[in-house]
Structures are given as C-alpha cells and as structure tokens.
C-alpha positions in Angstrom: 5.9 -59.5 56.0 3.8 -60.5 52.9 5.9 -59.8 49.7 3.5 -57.7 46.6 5.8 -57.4 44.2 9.4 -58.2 43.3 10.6 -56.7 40.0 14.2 -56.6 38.7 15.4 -53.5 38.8 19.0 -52.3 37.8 20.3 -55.9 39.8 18.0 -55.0 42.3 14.9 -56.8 43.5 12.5 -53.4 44.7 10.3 -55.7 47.2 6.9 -54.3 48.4 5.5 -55.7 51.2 2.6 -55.3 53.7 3.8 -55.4 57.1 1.1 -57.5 58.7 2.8 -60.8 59.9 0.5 -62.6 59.0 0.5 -65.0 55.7 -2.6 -65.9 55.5 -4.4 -62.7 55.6 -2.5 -61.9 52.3 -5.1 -62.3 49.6 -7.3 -60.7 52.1 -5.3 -57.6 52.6 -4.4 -57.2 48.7 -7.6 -56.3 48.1 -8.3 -53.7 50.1 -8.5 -50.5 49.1 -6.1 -47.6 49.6 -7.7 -45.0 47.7 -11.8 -44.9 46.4 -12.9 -42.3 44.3 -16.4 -42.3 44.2 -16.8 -45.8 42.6 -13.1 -46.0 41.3 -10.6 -48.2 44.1 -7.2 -48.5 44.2 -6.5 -51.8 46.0 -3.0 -52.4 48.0 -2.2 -55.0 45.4 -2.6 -51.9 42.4 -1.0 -49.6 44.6 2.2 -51.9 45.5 2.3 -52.2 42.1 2.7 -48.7 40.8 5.0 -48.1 43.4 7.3 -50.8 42.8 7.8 -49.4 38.9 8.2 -45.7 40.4 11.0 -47.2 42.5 12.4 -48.8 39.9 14.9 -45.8 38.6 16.1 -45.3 42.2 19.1 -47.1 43.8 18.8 -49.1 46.9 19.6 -46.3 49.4 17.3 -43.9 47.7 14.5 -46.2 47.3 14.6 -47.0 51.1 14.4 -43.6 52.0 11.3 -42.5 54.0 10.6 -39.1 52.4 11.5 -40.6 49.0 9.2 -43.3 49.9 6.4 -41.0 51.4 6.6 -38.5 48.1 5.9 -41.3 46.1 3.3 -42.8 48.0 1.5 -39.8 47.8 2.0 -39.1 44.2 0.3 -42.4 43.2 -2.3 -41.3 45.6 -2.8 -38.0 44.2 -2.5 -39.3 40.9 -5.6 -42.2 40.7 -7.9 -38.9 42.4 -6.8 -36.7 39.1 -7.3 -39.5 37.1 -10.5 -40.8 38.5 -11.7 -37.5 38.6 -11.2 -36.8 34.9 -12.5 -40.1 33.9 -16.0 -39.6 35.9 -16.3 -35.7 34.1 -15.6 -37.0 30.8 -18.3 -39.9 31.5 -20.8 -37.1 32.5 -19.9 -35.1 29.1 -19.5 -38.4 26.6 -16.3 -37.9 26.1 -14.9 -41.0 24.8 -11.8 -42.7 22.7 -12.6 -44.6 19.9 -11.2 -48.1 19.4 -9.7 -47.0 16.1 -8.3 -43.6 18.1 -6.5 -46.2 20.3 -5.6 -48.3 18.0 -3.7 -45.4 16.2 -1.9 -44.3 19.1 -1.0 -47.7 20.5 0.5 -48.5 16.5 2.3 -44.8 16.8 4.3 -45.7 20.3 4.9 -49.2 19.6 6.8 -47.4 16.1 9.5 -46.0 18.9 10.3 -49.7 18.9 12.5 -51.6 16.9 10.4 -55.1 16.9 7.4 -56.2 18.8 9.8 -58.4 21.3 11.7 -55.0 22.2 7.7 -53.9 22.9 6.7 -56.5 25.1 10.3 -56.7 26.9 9.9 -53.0 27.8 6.1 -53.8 28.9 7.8 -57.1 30.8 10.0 -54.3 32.8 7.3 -52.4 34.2 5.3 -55.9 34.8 2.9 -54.7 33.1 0.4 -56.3 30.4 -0.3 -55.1 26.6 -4.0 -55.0 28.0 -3.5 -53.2 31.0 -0.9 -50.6 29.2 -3.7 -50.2 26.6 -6.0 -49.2 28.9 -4.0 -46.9 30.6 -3.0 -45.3 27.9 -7.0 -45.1 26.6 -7.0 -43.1 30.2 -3.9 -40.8 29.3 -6.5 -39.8 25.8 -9.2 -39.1 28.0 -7.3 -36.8 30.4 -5.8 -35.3 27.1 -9.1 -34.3 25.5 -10.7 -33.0 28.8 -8.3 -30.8 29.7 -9.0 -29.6 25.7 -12.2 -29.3 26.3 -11.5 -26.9 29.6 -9.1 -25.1 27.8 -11.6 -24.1 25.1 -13.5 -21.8 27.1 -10.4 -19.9 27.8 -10.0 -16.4 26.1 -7.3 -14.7 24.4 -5.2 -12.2 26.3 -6.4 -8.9 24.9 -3.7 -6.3 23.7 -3.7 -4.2 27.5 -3.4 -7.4 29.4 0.0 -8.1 27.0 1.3 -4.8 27.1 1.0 -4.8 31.3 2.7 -8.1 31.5 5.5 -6.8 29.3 5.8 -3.6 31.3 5.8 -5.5 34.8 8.2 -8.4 33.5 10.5 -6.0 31.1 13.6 -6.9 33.4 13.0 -10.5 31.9 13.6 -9.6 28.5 17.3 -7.7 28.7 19.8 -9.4 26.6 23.6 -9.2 27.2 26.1 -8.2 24.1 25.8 -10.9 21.5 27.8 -11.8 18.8 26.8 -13.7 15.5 29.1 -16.2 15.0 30.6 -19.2 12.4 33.0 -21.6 13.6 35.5 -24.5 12.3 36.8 -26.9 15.0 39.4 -28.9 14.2 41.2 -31.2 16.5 44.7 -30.1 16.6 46.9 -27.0 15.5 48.1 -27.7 12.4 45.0 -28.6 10.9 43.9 -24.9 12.2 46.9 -23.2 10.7 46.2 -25.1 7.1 42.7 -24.0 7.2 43.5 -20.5 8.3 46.0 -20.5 5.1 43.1 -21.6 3.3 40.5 -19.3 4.4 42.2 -16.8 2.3 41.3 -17.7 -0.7 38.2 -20.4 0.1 34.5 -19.8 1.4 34.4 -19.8 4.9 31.2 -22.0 5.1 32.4 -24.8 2.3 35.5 -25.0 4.2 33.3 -25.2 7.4 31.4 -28.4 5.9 34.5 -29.9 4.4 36.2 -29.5 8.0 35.0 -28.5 11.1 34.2 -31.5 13.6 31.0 -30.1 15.1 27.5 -30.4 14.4 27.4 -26.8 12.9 29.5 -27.5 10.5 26.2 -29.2 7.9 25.3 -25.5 8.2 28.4 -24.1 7.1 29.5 -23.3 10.6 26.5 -21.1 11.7 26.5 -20.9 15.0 24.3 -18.5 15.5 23.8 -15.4 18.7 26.4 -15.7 21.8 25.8 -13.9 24.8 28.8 -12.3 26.9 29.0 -14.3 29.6 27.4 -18.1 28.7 30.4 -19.6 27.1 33.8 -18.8 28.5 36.0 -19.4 26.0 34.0 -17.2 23.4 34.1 -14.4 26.1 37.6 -12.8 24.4 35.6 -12.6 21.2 34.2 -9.5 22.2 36.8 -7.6 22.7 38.1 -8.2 19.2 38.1 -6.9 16.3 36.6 -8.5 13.1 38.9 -11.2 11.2 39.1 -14.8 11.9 40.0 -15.9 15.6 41.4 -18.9 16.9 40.4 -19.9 19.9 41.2 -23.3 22.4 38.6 -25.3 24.0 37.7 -28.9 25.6 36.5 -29.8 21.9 39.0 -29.1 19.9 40.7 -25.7 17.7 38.3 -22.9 17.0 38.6 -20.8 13.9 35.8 -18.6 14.7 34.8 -15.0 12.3 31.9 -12.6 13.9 29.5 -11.9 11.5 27.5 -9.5 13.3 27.3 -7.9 16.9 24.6 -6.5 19.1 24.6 -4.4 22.1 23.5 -4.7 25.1 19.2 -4.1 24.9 16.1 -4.8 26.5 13.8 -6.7 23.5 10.7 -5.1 22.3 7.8 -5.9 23.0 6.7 -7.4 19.1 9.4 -9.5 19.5 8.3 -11.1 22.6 5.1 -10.7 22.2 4.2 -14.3 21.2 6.0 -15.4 24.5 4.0 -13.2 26.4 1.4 -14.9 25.0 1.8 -18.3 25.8 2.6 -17.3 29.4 -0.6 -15.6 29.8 -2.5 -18.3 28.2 -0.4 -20.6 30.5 -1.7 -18.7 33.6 -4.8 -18.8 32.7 -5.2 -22.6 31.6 -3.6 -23.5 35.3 -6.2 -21.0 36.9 -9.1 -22.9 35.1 -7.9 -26.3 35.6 -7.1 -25.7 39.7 -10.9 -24.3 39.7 -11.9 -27.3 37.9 -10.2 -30.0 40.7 -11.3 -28.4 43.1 -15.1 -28.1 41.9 -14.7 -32.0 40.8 -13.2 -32.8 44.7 -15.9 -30.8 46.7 -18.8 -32.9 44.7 -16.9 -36.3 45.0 -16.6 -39.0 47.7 -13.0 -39.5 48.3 -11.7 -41.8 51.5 -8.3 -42.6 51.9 -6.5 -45.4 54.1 -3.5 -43.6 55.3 -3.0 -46.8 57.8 -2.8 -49.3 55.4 -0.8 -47.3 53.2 1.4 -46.9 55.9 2.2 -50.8 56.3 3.6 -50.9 52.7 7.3 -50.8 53.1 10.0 -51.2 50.4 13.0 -53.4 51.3 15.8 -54.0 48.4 17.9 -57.5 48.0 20.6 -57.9 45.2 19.8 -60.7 42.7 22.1 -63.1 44.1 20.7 -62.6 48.0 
C-alpha cells in the first residue's frame, strides 16, 4: 500500500493509499489520471488529495465506510467535470477574472480572519497552498459569473404563470392561528412577580430592555407572530384572554402580553407573490443550467478510470499509533 496523503484530522491521521503493493511504482501511479476532461486531468495524487480534506470532518468509523467513501469519490469526480466544464465555456466566451477582481476577493475572505497566521494555519489544515487556494478560488469566480451569464437569458415569470403556481400550491400558503407577542424572561419567580408589580405603572418595552434575559429584549420584547402549534409552552396563550401571562420554560420566567391575534387563513396571493417569484425563477434557472451540462457533456471528451479509483482506500490511525 503506497500512502498519498496523511493529514491530521480531529487526532486522526485520514491515510489515502493506492493499493498496488508495489513501492516503487508510486511516483508512477500518482500521476495517472483519474478523471480527463477534454484537456483538463485529475491525477490520483489531486484526487487523494481532495478526498483526504473531504474526509477530514468524518470520524474514523464514518470515514471508513464504503458508501461514505464511494459518495465522495464520486462527488470529487462529478465535481472537476462541472468545473472543467465551466472553465472550457467561459474560455470559449472570454470570460475571465481580473487579477485585481482576485485580489479583492482573496483580501475580503482573508478579513474573516483575525491575523494572517490564523490564514495560513487554516490553509495548513486543508494542506493546501496560498497559491493553489488562489486559484481555486479564481475557478469558484469563474463558475460564478457563467452561471450569471446563463441566468441572463432567463425571463420573468409573467402574471398567469404566477397566478397558476399560486392556485396549484395554495395549500402551501395556509397559516395556523398566530399571535403577536412581547415577552420578559427572567430567571426566577420573584423577579417575575416584581416586574409584574411594576408593569402597572411602567412601559412594558423599557421594562423589557431593562430586564428580560433574551435577545428580544434590545427590541423591547418584540417577539413577533407565533403559530399554534410550533412552540409548546406558548400554545396556552391562545386560549387566553388579553393581559400579561406568565408562563414557565427551559429558559427561564415568561411575562408574555399578546398584542395582536390572527385567525386561521390561507395568505393571499400579493403577499406571496414575491416568493412565488423566486421559486419560479428558481425552476427555471435549474432547467437552463441542466440543459446547459448536458449540451457541454455531449460535445466533450470525458474518460474516467473507475479501476484506479477503485484502489484508493482510506485507512485511519490515531496520532500516537
């Protein structure tokens, strides 16, 4: 067995190995390709590579596993065709990214950093190089803009073609009984009970700021629409009356006053609209993008070495072993 890769991962070495038993065909075998894509190759070396970082938020039982291992073997695979694919159309159509484009983008992602070592440690993790990230990521642009540039051919649903999909998905848009509400937590019961005092001569959402332990409570309480049914202990609210509640949960004393309620209803169609929308448009952009693949596929020359893939194997050792 000829080890590819070994990178830590969560005290685990993920090692990738080509099952050939034979050392000195190694180099040889690295090279070869898994994948070629017209003139783009991914070599077993590349390809042991990407797999070891896919493995590397699995544990050692699940990394191991042959239909874990098969999925992901395929996914790389499927992944350097998209990519290759997208990178040959945009060629054809001079679709490029400037230096300075890059540039921007690399300086924007490395800002989710605190330092430049945190950067290059998190690079270090995926063994990855600055120059081989920044080309990927040039890659990620291009894929980006193409799939703009297919999009922009795409037209807007017209007013018929919304009103049908509202019509046909109407089910979709019933809403439960809701009720408006504004909270105060508080931790225990006699905090509550000197609050509730209070409330009876204070503003509700000043008290909430001054008070209440939850997020909400910057927004003087506002919690906004509940539906019956998705939080449990809010359920009792509506069957009551108006007036301040208290209620018990997991986080703590809940003084809790319904501003408004709603019945149960079925939204119209203005007010979904939008959504409607952006699923049509969604529909449409997958449509033009599967009809796109499979256009670039039929006119490409794609081979792929299932075999070889095949006598890549995963083995995992602790770091003391």
């Amino acid at each position: 067995m000829n080890l590819t890769k070994s990178p830590v991962v969560s005290g685990l070495f993920i090692l990738v190995m080509l099952l050939t038993g034979c050392p000195s065909t190694f180099q040889r075998l690295s090279k070869k390709p898994v994948e070629k894509v017209n003139d783009h190759v991914l070599t077993v070396k590349e390809f042991s590579n990407q797999l070891a970082r896919k493995l590397r938020n699995f544990d050692a039982l699940a990394a191991k596993d042959p239909n874990n291992l098969q999925r992901i073997k395929e996914e790389i695979l499927q992944n350097f065709l998209i990519t290759s694919l997208t990178l040959d159309w945009a060629k054809t159509n001079e679709i490029v990214i400037s230096e300075n484009d890059l540039d921007k983008e690399v300086n924007k992602l490395r800002m989710n950093y605190p330092d430049d070592l945190s950067f290059r440690r998190s690079l270090a993790k995926e063994n990855l190089s600055f120059a081989d990230w920044r080309e990927d990521l040039r890659n990620v642009l291009i894929q980006r803009e193409v799939f703009r540039k297919l999009n922009e051919k795409i037209k807007a649903p017209t007013e018929e073609e919304i009103r049908r999909y509202y019509e046909a998905e109407k089910e979709h848009y019933k809403r439960k009984e809701r009720i408006y509400i504004q909270q105060i937590v508080v931790d225990n019961e006699a905090k509550a009970d000197a609050i509730m005092v209070d409330l009876k001569t204070k503003d509700f959402a000043e008290t909430a700021k001054k008070y209440s332990i939850t997020p909400e409570a910057k927004n003087g309480g506002n919690v906004g629409w509940i539906e019956k049914g998705t939080v449990d202990y809010f359920d009792p609210l509506f069957s009551n009356s108006s007036g301040i509640k208290t209620i018990k949960s997991p986080f703590g004393i809940h003084l809790v006053r319904i501003q408004k309620k709603a019945p149960a209803s079925t939204a119209d169609l203005p007010e979904v609209r939008q959504q409607i929308i952006y699923a049509l448009r969604a529909q449409r952009e997958q449509a033009e993008y599967i009809a796109w693949l499979d256009a670039q596929i039929r006119s490409s020359r794609v081979l792929r070495d299932y075999e070889l893939m095949n006598t890549i194997s995963v083995d995992t050792r602790g770091l003391n072993d």
